[in-house]
Backbone atoms as SQL, in Angstrom:
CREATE TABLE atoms (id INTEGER PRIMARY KEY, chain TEXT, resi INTEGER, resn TEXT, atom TEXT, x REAL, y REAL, z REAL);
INSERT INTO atoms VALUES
  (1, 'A', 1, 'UNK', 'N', 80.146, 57.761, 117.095),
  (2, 'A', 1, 'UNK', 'CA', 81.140, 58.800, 117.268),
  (3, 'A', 1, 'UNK', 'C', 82.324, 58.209, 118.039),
  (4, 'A', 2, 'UNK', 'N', 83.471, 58.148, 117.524),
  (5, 'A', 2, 'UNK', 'CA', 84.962, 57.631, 118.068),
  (6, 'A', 2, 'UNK', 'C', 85.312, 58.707, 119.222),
  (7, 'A', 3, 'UNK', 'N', 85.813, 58.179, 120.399),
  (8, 'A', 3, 'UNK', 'CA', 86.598, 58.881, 121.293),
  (9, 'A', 3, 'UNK', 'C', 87.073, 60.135, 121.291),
  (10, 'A', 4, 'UNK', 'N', 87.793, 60.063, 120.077),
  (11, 'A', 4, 'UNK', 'CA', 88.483, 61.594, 119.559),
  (12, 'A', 4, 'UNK', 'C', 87.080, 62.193, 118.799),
  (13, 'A', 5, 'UNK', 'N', 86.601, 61.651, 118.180),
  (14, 'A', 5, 'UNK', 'CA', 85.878, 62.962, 117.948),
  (15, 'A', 5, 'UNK', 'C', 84.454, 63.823, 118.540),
  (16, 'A', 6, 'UNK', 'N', 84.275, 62.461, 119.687),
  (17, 'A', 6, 'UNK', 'CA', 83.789, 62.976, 121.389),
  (18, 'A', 6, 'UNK', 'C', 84.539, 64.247, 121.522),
  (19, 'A', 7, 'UNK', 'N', 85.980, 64.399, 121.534),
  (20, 'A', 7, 'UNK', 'CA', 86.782, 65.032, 122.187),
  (21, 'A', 7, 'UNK', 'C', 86.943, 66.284, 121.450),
  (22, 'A', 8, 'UNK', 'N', 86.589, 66.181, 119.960),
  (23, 'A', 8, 'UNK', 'CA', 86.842, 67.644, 119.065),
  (24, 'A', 8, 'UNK', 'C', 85.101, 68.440, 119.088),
  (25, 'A', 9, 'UNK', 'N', 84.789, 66.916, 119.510),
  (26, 'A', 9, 'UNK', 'CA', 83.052, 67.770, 119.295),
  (27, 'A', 9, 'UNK', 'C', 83.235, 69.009, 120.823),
  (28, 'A', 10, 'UNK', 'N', 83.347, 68.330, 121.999),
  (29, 'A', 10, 'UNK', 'CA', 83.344, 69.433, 123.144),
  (30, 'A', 10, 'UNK', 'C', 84.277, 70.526, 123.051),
  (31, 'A', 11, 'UNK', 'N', 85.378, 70.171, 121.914),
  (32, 'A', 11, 'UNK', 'CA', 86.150, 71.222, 122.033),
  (33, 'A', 11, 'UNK', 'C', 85.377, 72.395, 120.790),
  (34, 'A', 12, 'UNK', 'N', 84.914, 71.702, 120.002),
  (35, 'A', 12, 'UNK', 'CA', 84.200, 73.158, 119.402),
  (36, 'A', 12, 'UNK', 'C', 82.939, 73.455, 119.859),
  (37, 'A', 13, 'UNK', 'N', 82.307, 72.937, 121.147),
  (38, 'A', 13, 'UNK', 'CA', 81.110, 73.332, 121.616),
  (39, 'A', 13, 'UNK', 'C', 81.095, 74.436, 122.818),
  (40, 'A', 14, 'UNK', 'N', 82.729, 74.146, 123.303),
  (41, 'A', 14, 'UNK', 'CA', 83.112, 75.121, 124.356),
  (42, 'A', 14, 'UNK', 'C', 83.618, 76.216, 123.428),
  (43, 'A', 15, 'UNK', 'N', 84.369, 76.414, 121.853),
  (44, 'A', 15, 'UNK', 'CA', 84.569, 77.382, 121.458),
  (45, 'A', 15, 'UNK', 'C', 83.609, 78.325, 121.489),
  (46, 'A', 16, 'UNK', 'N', 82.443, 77.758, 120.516),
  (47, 'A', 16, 'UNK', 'CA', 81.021, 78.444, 120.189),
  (48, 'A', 16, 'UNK', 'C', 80.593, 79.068, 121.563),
  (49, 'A', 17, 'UNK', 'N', 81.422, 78.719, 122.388),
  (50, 'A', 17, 'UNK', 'CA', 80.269, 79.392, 123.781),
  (51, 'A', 17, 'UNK', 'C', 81.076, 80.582, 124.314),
  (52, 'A', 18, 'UNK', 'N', 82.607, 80.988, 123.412),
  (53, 'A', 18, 'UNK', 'CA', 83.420, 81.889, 123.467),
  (54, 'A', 18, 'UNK', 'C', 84.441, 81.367, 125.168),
  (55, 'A', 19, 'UNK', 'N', 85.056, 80.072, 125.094),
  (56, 'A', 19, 'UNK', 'CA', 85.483, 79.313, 125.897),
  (57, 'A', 19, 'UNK', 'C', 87.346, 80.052, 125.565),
  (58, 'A', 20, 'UNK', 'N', 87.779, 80.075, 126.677),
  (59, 'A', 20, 'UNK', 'CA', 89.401, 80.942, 125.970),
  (60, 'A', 20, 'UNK', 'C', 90.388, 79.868, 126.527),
  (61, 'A', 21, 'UNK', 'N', 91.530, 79.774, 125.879),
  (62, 'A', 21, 'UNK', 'CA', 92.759, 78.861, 125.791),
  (63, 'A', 21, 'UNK', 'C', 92.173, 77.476, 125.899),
  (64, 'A', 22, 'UNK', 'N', 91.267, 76.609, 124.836),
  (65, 'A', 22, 'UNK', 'CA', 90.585, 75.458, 124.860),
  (66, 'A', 22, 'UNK', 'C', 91.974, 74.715, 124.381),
  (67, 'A', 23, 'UNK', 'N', 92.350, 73.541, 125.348),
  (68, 'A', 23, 'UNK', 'CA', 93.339, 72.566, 125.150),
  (69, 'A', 23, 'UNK', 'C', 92.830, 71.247, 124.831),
  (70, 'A', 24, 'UNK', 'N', 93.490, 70.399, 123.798),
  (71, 'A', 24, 'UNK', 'CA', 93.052, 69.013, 123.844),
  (72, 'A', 24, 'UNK', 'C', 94.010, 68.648, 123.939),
  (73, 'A', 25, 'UNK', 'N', 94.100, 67.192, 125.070),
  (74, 'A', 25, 'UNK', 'CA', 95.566, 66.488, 125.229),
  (75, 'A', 25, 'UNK', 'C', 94.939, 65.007, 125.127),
  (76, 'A', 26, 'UNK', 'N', 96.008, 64.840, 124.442),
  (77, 'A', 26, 'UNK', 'CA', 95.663, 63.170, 124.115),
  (78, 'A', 26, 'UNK', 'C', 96.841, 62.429, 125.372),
  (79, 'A', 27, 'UNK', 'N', 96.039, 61.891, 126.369),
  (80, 'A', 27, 'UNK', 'CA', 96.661, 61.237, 127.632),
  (81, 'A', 27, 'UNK', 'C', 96.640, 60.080, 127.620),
  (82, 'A', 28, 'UNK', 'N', 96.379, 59.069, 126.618),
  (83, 'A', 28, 'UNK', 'CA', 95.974, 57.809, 126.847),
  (84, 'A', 28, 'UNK', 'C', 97.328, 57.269, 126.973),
  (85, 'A', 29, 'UNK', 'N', 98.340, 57.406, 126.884),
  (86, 'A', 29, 'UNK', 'CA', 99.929, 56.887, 126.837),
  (87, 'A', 29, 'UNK', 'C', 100.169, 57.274, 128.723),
  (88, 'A', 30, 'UNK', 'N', 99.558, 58.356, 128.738),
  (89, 'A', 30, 'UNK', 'CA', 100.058, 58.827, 130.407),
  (90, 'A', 30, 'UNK', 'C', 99.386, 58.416, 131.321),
  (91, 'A', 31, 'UNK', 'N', 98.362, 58.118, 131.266),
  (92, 'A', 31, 'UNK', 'CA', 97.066, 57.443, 132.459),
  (93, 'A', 31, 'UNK', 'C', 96.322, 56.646, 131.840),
  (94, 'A', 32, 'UNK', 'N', 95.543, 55.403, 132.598),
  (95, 'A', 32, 'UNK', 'CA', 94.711, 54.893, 132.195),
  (96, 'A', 32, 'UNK', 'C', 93.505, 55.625, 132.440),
  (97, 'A', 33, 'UNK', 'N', 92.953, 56.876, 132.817),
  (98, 'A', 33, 'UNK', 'CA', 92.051, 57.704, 133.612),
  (99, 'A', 33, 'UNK', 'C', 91.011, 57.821, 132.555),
  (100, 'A', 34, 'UNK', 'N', 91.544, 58.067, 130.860),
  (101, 'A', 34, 'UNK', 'CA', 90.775, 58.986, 130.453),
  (102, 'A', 34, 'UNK', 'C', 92.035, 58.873, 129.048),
  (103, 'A', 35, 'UNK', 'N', 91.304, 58.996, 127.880),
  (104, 'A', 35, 'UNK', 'CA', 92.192, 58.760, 126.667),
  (105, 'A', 35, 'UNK', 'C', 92.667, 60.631, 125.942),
  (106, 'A', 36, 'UNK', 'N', 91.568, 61.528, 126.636),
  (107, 'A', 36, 'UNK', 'CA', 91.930, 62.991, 126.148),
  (108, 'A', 36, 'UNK', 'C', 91.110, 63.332, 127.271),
  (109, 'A', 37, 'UNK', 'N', 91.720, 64.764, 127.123),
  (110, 'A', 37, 'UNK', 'CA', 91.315, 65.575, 128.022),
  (111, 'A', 37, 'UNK', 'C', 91.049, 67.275, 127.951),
  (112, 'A', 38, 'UNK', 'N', 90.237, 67.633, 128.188),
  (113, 'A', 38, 'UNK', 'CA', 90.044, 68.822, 127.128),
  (114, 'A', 38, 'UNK', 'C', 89.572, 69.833, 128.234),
  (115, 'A', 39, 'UNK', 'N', 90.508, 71.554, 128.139),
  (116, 'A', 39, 'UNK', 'CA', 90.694, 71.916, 129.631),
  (117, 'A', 39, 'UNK', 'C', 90.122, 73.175, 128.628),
  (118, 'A', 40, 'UNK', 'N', 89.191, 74.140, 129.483),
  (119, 'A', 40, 'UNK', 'CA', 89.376, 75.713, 128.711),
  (120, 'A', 40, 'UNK', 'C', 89.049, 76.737, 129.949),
  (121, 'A', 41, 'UNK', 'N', 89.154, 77.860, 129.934),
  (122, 'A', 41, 'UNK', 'CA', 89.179, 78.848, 130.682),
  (123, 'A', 41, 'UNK', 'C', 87.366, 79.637, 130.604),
  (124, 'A', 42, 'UNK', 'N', 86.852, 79.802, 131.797),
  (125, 'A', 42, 'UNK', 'CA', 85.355, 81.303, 131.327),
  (126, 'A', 42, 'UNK', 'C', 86.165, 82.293, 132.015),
  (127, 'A', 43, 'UNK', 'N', 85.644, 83.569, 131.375),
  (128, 'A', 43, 'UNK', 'CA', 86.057, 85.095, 131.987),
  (129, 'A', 43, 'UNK', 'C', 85.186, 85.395, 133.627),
  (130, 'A', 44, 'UNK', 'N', 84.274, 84.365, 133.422),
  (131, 'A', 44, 'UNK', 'CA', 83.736, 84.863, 135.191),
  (132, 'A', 44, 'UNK', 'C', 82.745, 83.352, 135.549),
  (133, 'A', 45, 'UNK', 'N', 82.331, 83.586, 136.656),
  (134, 'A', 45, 'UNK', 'CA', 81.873, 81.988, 137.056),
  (135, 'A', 45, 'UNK', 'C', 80.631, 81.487, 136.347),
  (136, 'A', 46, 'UNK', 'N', 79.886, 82.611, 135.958),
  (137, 'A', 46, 'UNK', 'CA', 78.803, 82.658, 135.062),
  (138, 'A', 46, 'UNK', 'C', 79.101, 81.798, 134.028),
  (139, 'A', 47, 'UNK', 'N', 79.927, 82.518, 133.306),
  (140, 'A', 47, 'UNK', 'CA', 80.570, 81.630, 131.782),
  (141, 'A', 47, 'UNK', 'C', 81.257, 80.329, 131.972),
  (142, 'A', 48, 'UNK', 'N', 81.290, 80.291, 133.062),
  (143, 'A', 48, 'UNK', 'CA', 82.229, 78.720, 133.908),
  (144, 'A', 48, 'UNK', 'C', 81.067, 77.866, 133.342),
  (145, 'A', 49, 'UNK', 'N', 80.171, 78.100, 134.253),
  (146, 'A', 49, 'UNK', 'CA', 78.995, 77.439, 134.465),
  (147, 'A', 49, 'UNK', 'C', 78.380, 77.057, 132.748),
  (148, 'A', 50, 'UNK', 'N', 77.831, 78.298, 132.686),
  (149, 'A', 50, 'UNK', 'CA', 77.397, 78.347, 130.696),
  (150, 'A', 50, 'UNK', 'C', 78.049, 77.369, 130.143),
  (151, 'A', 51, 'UNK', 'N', 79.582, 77.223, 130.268),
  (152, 'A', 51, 'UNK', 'CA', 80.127, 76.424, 129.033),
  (153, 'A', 51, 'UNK', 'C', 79.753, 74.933, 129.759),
  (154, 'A', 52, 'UNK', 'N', 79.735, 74.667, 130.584),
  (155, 'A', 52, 'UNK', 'CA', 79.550, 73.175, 131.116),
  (156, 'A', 52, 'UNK', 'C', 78.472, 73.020, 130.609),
  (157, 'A', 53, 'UNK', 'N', 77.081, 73.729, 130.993),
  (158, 'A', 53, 'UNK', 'CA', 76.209, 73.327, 131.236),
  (159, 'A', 53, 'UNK', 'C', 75.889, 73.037, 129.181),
  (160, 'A', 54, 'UNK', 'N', 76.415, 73.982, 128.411),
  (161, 'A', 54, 'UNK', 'CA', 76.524, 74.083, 127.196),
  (162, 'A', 54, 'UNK', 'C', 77.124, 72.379, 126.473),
  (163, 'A', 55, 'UNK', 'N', 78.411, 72.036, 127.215),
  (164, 'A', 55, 'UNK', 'CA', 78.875, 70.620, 126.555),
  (165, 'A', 55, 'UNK', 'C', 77.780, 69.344, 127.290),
  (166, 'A', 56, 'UNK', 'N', 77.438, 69.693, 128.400),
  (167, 'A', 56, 'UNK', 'CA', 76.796, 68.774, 128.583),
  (168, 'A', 56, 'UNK', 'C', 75.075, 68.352, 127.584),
  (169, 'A', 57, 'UNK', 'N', 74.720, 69.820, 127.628),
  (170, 'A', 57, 'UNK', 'CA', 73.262, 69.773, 126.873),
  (171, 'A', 57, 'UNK', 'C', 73.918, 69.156, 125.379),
  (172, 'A', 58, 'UNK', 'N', 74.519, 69.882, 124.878),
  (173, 'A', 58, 'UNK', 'CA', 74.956, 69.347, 123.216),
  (174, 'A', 58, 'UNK', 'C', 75.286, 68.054, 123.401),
  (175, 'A', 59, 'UNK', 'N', 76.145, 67.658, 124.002),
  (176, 'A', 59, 'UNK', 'CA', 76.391, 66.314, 124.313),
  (177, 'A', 59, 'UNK', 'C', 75.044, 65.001, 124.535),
  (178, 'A', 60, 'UNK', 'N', 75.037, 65.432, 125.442),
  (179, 'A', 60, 'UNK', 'CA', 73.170, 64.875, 125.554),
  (180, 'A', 60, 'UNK', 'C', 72.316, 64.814, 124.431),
  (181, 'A', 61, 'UNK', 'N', 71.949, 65.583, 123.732),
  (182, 'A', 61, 'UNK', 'CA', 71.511, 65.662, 122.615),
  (183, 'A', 61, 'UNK', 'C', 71.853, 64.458, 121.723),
  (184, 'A', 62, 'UNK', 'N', 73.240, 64.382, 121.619),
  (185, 'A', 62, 'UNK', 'CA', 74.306, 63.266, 120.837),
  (186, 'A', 62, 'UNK', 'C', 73.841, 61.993, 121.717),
  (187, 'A', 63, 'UNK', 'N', 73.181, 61.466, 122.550),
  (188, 'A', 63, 'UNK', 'CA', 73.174, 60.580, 123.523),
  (189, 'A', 63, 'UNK', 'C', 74.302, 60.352, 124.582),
  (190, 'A', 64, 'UNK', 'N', 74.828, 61.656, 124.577),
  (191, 'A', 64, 'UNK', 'CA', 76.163, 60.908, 125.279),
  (192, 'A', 64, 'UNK', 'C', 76.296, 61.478, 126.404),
  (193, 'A', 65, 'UNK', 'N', 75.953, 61.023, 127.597),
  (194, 'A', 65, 'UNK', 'CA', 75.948, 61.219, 129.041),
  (195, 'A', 65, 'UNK', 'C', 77.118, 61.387, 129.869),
  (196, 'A', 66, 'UNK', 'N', 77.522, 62.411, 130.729),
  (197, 'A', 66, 'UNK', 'CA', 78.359, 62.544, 131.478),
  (198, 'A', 66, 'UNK', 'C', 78.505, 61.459, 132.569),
  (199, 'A', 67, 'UNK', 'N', 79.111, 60.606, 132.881),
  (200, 'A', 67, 'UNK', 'CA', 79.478, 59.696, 134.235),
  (201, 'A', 67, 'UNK', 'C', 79.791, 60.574, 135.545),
  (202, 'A', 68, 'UNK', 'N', 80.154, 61.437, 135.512),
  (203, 'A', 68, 'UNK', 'CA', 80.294, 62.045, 136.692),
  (204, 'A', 68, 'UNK', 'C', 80.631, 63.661, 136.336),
  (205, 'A', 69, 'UNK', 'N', 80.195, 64.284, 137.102),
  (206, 'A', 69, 'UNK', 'CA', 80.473, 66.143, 137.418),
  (207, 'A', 69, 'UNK', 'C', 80.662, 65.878, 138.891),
  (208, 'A', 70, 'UNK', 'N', 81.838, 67.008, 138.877),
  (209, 'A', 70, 'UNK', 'CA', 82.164, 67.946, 140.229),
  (210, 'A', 70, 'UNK', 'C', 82.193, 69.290, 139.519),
  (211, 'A', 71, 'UNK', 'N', 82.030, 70.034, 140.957),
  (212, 'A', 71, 'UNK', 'CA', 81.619, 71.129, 140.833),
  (213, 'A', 71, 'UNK', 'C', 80.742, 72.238, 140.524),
  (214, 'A', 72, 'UNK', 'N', 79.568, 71.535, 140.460),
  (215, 'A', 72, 'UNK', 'CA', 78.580, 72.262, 139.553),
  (216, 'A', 72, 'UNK', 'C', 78.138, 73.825, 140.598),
  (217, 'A', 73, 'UNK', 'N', 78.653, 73.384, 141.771),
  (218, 'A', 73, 'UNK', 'CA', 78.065, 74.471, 142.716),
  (219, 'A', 73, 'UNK', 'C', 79.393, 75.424, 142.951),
  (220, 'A', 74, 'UNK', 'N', 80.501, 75.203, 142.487),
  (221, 'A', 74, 'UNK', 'CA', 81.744, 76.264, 142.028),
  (222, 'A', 74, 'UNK', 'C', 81.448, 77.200, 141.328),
  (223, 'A', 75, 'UNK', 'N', 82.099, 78.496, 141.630),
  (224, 'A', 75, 'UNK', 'CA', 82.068, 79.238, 140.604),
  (225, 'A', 75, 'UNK', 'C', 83.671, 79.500, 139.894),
  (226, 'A', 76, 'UNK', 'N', 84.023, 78.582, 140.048),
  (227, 'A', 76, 'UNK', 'CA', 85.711, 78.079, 139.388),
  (228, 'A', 76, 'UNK', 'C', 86.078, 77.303, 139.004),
  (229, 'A', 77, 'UNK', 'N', 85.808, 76.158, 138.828),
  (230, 'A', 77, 'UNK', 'CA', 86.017, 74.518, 138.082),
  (231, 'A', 77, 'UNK', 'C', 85.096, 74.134, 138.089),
  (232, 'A', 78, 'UNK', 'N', 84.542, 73.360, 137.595),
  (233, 'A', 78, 'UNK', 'CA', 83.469, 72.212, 136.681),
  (234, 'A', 78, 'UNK', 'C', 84.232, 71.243, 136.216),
  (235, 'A', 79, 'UNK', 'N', 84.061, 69.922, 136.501),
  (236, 'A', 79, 'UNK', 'CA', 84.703, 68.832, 135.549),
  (237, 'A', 79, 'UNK', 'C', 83.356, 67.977, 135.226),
  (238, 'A', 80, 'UNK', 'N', 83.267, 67.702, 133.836),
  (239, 'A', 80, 'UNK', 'CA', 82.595, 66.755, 133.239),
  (240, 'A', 80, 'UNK', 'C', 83.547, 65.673, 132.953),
  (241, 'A', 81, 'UNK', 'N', 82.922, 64.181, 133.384),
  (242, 'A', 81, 'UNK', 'CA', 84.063, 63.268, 133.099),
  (243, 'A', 81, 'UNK', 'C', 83.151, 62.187, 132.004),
  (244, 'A', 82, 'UNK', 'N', 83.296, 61.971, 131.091),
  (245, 'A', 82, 'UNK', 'CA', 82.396, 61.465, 129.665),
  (246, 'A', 82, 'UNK', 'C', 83.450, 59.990, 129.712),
  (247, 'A', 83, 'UNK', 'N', 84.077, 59.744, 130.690),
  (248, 'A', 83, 'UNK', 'CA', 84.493, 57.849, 130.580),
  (249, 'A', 83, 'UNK', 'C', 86.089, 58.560, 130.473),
  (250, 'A', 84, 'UNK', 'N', 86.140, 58.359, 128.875),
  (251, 'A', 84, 'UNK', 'CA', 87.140, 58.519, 128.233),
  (252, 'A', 84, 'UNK', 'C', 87.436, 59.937, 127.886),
  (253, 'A', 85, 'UNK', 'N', 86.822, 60.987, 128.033),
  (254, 'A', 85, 'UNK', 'CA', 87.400, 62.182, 127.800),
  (255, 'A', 85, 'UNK', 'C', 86.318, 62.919, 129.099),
  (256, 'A', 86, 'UNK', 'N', 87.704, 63.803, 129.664),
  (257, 'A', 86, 'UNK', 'CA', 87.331, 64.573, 130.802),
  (258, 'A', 86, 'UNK', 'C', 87.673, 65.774, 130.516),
  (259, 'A', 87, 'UNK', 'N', 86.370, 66.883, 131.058),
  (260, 'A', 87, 'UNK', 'CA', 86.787, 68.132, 130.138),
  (261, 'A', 87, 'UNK', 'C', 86.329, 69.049, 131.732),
  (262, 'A', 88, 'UNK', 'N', 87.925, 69.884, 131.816),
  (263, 'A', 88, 'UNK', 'CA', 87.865, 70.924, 132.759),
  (264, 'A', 88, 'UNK', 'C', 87.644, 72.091, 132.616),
  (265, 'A', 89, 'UNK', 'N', 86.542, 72.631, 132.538),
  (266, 'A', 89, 'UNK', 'CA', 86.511, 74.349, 132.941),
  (267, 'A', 89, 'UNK', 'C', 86.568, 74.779, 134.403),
  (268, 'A', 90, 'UNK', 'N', 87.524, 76.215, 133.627),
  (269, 'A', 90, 'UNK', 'CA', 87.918, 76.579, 134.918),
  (270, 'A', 90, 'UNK', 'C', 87.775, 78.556, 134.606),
  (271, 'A', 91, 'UNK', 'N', 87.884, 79.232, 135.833),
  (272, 'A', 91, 'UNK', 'CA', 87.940, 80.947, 135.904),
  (273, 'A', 91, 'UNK', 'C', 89.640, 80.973, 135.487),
  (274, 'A', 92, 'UNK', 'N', 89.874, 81.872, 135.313),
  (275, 'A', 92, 'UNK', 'CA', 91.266, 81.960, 135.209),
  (276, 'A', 92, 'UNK', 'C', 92.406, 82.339, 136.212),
  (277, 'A', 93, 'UNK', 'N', 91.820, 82.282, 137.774),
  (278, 'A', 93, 'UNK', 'CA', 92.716, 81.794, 139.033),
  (279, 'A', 93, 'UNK', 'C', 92.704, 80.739, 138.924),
  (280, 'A', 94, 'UNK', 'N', 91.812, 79.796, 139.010),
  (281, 'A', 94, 'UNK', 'CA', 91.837, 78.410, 139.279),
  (282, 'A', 94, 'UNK', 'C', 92.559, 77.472, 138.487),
  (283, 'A', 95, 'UNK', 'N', 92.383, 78.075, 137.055),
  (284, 'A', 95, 'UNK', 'CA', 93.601, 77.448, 135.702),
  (285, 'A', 95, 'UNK', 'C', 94.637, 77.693, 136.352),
  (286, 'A', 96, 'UNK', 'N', 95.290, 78.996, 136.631),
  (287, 'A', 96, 'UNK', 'CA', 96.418, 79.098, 136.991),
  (288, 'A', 96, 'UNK', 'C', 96.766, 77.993, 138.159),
  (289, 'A', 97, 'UNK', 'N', 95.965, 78.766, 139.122),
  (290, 'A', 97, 'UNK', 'CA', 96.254, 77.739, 140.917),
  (291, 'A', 97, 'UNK', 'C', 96.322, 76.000, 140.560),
  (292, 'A', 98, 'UNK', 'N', 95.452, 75.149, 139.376),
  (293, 'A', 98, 'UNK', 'CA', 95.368, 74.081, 139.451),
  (294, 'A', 98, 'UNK', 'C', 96.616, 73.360, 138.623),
  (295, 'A', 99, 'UNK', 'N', 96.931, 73.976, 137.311),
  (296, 'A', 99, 'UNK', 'CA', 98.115, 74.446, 136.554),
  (297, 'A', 99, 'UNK', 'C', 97.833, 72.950, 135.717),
  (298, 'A', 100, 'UNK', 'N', 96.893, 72.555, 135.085),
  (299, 'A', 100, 'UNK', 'CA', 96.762, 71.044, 134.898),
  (300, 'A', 100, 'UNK', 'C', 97.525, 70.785, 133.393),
  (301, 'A', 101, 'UNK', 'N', 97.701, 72.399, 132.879),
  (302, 'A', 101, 'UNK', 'CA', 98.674, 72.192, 131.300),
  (303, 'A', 101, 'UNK', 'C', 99.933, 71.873, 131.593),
  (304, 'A', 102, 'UNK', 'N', 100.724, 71.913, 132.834),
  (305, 'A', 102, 'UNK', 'CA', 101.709, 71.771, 133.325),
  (306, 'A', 102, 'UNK', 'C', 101.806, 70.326, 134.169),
  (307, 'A', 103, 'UNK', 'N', 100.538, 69.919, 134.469),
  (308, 'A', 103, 'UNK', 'CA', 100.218, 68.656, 134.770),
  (309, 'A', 103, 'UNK', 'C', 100.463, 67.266, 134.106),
  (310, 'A', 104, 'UNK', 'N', 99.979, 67.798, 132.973),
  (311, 'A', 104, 'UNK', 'CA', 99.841, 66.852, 132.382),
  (312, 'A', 104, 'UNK', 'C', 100.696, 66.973, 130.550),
  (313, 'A', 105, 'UNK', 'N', 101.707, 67.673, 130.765),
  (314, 'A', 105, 'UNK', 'CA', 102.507, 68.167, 129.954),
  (315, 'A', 105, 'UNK', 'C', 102.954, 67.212, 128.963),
  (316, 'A', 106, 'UNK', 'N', 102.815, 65.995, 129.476),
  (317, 'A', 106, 'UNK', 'CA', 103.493, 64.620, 129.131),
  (318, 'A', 106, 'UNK', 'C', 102.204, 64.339, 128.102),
  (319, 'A', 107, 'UNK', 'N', 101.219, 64.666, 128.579),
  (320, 'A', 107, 'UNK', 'CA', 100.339, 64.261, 126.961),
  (321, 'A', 107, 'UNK', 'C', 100.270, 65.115, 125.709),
  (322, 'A', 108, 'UNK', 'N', 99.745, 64.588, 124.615),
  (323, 'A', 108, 'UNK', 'CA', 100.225, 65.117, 123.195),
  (324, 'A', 108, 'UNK', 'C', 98.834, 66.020, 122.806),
  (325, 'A', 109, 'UNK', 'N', 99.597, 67.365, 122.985),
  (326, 'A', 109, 'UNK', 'CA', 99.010, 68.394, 122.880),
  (327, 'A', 109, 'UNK', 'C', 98.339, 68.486, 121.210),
  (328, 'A', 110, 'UNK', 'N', 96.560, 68.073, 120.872),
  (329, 'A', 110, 'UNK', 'CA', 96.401, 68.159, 119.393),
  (330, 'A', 110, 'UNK', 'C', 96.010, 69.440, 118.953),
  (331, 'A', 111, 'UNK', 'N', 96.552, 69.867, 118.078),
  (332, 'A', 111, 'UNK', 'CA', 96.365, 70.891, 117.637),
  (333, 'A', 111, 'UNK', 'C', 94.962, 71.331, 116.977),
  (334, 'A', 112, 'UNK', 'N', 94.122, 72.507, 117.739),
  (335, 'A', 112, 'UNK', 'CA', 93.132, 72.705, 116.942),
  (336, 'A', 112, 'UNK', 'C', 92.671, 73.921, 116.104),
  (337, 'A', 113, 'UNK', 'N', 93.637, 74.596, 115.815),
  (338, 'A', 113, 'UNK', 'CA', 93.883, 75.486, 114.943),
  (339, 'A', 113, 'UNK', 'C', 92.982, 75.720, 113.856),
  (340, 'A', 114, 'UNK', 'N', 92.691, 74.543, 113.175),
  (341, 'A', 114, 'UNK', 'CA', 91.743, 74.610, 111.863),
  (342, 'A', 114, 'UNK', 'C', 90.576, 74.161, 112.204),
  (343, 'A', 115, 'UNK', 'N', 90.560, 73.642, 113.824),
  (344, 'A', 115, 'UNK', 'CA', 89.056, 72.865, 114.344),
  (345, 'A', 115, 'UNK', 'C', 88.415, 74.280, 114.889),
  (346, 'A', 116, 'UNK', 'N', 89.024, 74.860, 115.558),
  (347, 'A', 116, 'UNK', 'CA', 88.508, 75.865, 116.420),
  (348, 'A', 116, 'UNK', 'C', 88.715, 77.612, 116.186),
  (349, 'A', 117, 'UNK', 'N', 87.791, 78.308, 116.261),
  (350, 'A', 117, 'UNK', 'CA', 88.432, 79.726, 115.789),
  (351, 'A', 117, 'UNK', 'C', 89.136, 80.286, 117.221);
């Protein structure tokens, strides 16, 4: 499985889990950190949690292990960091308060329109 499609797989694994405003940014031009980055919103800390714990199990499954989590004991951000693609859930204060679409504005927003309902 190529990088990017690491990156479309979590983004339709956080859809399926009813994940809201799921972003993929392709950052590899803007940081060496991480080649995409894939940010989505839960309606309460519960669903925060669910969708992480959701990309990580599917993921796993795929053999593909997270390198590092913060936050697992938040009930407002979670970051899974998979090397090359780092994927933020967040409540929807913390999206706002952290503002990382505005962050990172400079990377190329891929469109997933036909990937994701």
């Amino acid at each position: 499985m190529t990088i990017y499609e690491q990156a479309i797989e979590i983004a339709k694994i956080l859809s399926t889990k009813l994940g809201q405003d799921i972003k993929l940014l392709e950052i590899a031009d803007v940081t060496v950190i991480a080649d995409y980055m894939v940010i989505a919103t839960g309606r309460s800390s519960t669903q925060v949690k669910a969708l992480a714990d959701e990309v990580e199990f599917k993921m796993s499954q795929k053999g593909i292990e997270p390198t590092h989590i913060e936050g697992h004991r938040s009930d407002s951000w979670i970051l899974l960091d998979y090397t090359d693609v780092i994927v933020n859930v967040f409540n929807e204060e913390a999206r706002q308060f952290y503002d990382l679409d505005r962050l990172w504005q400079d990377g190329k927003e891929i469109d997933l329109s036909d990937i994701i309902d």
